[in-house]
C-alpha positions as CSV (number, residue, x, y, z in Angstrom):
1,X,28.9,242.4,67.0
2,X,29.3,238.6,66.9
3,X,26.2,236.4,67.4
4,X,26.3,233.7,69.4
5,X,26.0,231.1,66.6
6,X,29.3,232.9,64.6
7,X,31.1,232.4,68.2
8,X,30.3,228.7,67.8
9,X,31.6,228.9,64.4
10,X,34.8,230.4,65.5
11,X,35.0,228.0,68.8
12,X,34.8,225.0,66.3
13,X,37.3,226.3,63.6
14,X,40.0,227.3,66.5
15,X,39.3,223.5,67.5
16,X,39.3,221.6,64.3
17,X,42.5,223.7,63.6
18,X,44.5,222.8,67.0
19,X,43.4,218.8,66.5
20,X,44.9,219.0,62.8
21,X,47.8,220.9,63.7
22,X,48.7,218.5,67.1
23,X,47.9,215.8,64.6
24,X,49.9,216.5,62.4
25,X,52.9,217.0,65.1
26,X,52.1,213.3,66.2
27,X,51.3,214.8,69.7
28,X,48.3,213.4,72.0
29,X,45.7,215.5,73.7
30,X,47.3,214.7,77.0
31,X,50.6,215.4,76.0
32,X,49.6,218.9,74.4
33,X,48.0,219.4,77.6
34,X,50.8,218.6,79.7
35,X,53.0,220.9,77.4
36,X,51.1,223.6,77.4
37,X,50.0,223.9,81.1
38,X,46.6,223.1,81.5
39,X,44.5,219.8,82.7
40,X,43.6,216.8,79.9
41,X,39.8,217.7,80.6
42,X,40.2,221.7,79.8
43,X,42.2,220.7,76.5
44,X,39.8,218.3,75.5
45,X,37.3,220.3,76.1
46,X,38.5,222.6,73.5
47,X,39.2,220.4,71.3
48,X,35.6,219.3,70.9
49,X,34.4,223.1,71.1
50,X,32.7,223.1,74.1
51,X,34.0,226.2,75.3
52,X,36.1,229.1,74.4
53,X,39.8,229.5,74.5
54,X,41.1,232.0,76.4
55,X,43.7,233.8,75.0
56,X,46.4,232.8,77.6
57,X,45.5,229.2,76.7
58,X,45.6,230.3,72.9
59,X,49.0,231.3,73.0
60,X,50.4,228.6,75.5
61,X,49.2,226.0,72.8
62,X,50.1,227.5,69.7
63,X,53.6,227.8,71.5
64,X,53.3,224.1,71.4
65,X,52.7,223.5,68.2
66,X,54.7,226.1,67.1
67,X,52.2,228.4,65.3
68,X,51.4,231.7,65.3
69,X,48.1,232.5,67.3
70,X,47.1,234.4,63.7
71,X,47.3,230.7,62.4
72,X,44.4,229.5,65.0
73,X,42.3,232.9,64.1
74,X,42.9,233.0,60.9
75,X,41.0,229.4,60.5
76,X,38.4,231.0,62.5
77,X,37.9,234.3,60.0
78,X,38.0,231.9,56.7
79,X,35.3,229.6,58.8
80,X,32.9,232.9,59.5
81,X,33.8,234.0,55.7
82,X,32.5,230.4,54.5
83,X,29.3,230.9,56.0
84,X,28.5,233.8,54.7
85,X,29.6,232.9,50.8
């Protein structure tokens, strides 16, 4: 079972891992919002881990960036495995 402080840990990896990929695409927030179907606020909202993805938005923006959703969760796994080493 996951605590509720590893699902913050894993809703601020999957964010710090979509603002490095889209960074490194040169695309905006709002445009990565736009592209992938939902509002500026949701986006940025997950962006700055204040809630969960859902897995519908998970693979709409990976689609975006052109990732794999196993690239977003796999950030997560190595942040949980960092706090535990």
């Amino acid at each position: 079972m996951v605590s509720a402080e590893q699902k913050d840990r894993i809703t601020e990896a999957i964010a710090a891992e979509v603002r490095a990929k889209r960074g490194l695409r040169g695309i905006s927030c709002d445009e990565l919002a736009d592209r992938a179907d939902l509002s500026q606020p949701a986006m940025a909202s997950i962006e700055r881990a204040e809630r969960e993805i859902e897995m519908s938005e998970l693979y709409r923006i990976c689609s975006v960036l052109d990732i794999e959703p196993s690239d977003l969760l796999q950030a997560a796994q190595n942040a949980l495995r960092n706090d535990q080493a």
